[in-house]
LOVEXTI-258985 format. One record per residue (C-alpha): x, y, z; residue in three letters. Coordinates in steps of 0.001 Angstrom, whole numbers, padded with zeros to 6 digits. Example, Ala and Ser with C-alpha at 12.3 -4.5 7.8 and 13.67 -1.06 7.14 Angstrom:
! LOVEXTI-258985
[[012300; -004500; 007800]; ALA]
[[013670; -001060; 007140]; SER]
END
This chain:
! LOVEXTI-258985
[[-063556; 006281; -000030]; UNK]
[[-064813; 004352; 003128]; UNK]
[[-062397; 002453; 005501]; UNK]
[[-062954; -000502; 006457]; UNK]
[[-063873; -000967; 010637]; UNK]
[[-060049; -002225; 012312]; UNK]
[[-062855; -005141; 013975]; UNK]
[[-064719; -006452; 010843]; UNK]
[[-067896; -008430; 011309]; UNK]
[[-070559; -009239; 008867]; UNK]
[[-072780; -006708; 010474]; UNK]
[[-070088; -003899; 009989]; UNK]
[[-069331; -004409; 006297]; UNK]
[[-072820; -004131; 005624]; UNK]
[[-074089; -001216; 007796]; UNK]
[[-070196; 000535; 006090]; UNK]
[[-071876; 000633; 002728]; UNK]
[[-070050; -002117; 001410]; UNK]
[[-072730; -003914; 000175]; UNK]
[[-075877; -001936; -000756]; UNK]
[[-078273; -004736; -001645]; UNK]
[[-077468; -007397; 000575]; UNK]
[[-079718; -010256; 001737]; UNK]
[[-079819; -012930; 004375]; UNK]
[[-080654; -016493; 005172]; UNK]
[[-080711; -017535; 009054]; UNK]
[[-076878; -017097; 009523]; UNK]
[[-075973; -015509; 006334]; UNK]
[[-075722; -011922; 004218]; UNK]
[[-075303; -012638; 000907]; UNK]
[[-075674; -010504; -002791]; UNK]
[[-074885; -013273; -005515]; UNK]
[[-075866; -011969; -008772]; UNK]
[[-075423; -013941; -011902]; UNK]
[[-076143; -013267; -015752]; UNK]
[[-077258; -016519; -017469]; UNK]
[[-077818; -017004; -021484]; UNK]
[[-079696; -020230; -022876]; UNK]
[[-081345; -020782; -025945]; UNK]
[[-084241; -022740; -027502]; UNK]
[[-083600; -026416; -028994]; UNK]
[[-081894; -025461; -032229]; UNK]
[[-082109; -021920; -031891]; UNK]
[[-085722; -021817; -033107]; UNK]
[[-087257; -018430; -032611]; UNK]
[[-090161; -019493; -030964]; UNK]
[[-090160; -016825; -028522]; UNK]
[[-092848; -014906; -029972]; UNK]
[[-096321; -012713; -028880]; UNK]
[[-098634; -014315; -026310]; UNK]
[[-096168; -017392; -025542]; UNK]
[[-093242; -014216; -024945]; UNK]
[[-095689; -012960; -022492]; UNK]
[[-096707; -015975; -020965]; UNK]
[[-092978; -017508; -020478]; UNK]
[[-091866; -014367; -018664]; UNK]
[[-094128; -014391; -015934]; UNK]
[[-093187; -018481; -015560]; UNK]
[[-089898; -018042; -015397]; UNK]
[[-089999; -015205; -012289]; UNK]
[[-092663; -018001; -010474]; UNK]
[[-090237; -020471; -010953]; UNK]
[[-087241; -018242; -009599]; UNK]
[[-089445; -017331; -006638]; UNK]
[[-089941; -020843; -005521]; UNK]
[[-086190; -021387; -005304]; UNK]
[[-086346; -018012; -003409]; UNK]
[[-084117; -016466; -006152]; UNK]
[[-085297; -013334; -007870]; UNK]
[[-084561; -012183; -011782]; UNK]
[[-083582; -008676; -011738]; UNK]
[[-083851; -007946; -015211]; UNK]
[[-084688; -010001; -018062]; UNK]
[[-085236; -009859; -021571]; UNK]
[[-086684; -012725; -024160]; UNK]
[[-085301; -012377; -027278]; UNK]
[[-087107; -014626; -030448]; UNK]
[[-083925; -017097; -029925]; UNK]
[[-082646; -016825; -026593]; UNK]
[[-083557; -015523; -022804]; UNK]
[[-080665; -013000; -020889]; UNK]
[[-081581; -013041; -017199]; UNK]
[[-079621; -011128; -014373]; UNK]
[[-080333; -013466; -011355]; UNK]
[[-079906; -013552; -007790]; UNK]
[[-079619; -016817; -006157]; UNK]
[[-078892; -017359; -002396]; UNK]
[[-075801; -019462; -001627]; UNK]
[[-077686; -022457; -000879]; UNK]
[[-078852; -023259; -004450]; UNK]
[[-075910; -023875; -006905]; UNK]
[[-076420; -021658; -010028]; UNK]
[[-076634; -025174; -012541]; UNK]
[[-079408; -026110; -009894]; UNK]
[[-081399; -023439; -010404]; UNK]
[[-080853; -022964; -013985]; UNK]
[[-081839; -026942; -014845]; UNK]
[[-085143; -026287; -012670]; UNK]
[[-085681; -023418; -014338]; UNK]
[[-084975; -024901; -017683]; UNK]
[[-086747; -028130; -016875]; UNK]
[[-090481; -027018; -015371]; UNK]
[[-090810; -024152; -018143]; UNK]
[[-090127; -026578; -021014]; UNK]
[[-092809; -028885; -018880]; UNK]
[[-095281; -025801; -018599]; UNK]
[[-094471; -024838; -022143]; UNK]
[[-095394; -028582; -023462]; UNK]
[[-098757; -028936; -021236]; UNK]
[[-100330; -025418; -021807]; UNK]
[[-099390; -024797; -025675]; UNK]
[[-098896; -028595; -026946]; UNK]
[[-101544; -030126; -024944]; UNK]
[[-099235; -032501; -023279]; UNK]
[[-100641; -034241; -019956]; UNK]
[[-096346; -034752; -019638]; UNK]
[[-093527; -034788; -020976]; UNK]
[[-092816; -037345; -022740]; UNK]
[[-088512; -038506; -023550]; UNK]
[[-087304; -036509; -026541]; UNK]
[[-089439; -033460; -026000]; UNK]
[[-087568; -030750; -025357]; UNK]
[[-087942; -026740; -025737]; UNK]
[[-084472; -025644; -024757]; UNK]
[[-080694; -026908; -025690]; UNK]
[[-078814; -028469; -023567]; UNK]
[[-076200; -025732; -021456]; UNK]
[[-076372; -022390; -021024]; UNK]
[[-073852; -019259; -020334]; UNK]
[[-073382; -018081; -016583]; UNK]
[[-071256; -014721; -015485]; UNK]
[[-070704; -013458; -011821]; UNK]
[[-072005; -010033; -011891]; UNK]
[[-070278; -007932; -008944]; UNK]
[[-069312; -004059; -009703]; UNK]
[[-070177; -004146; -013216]; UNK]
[[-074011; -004912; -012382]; UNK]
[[-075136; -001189; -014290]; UNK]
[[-073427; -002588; -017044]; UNK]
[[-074589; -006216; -017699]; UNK]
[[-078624; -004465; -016795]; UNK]
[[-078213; -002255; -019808]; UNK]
[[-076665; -005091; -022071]; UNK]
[[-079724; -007041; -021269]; UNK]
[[-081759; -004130; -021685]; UNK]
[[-080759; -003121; -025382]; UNK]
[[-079858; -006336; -026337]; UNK]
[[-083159; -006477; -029112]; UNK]
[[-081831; -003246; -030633]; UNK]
[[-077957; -005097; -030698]; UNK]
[[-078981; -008055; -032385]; UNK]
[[-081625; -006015; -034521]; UNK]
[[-078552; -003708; -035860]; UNK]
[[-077007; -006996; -035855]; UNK]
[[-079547; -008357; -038297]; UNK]
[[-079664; -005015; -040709]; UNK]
[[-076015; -005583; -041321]; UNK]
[[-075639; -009143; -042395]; UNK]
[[-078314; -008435; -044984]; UNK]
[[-075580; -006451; -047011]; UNK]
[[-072634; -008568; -046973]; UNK]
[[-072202; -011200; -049809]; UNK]
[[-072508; -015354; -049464]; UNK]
END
């Protein structure tokens, strides 16, 4: 196990391989990793073929312009799973509303033929789930990974048990 330096700087914890995939801003390292849950307006699974395709590649442009990055992601017919990093500066509800917000707004101009968005047209519920990810990172990547195979076993089993 590595010891810590007896003078500790910023510098030093990262260079002692105490944090592998750090990052920095001007005047900070940072490695905030989050895993965030949110669903469609009533849980409609409407997250289907070409619009599945199409919503994936919106959501990482939209992360990218609030110079956060999704790790690993998965769209499942009635909700997304995202692992996240997000610098300091940006709290996580920030980032998740903007997210949330100008995908609902792409969503209604390029498959409803919206010019905007009018009041009372939304595409996701209101909330979402958030977790800190720290050691347990491997773990929450292949939960999001298998998750369509977990709620597809999920599926096969309710179809047995009686009303």
């Amino acid at each position: 196990m590595l010891k810590p330096p007896k003078t500790w700087t910023a510098q030093s914890h990262v260079e002692g391989g105490f944090m592998e995939n750090v990052q920095s801003l001007s005047h900070t390292k940072w490695e905030c990793k989050y895993h965030v849950v949110w669903i469609p307006k009533c849980r409609r699974k409407v997250l289907y073929g070409k619009l599945r395709q199409h919503l994936g590649e919106v959501l990482h442009d939209l992360a990218r312009q609030k110079e956060s990055r999704i790790l690993e992601g998965h769209l499942q017919p009635d909700h997304v799973h995202m692992l996240i990093s997000i610098p300091p500066k940006y709290a996580v509800s920030q980032l998740v509303g903007y997210i949330k917000g100008k995908s609902a707004i792409h969503m209604a101009r390029t498959y409803l033929g919206k010019k905007q968005n009018f009041q009372g047209m939304h595409f996701w519920a209101r909330g979402y789930f958030v977790s800190t990810v720290g050691a347990d990172e491997k773990v929450i990547r292949e939960y999001i990974r298998h998750q369509a195979e977990e709620d597809k076993r999920l599926d096969q089993l309710t179809l047995f048990q009686d009303d």
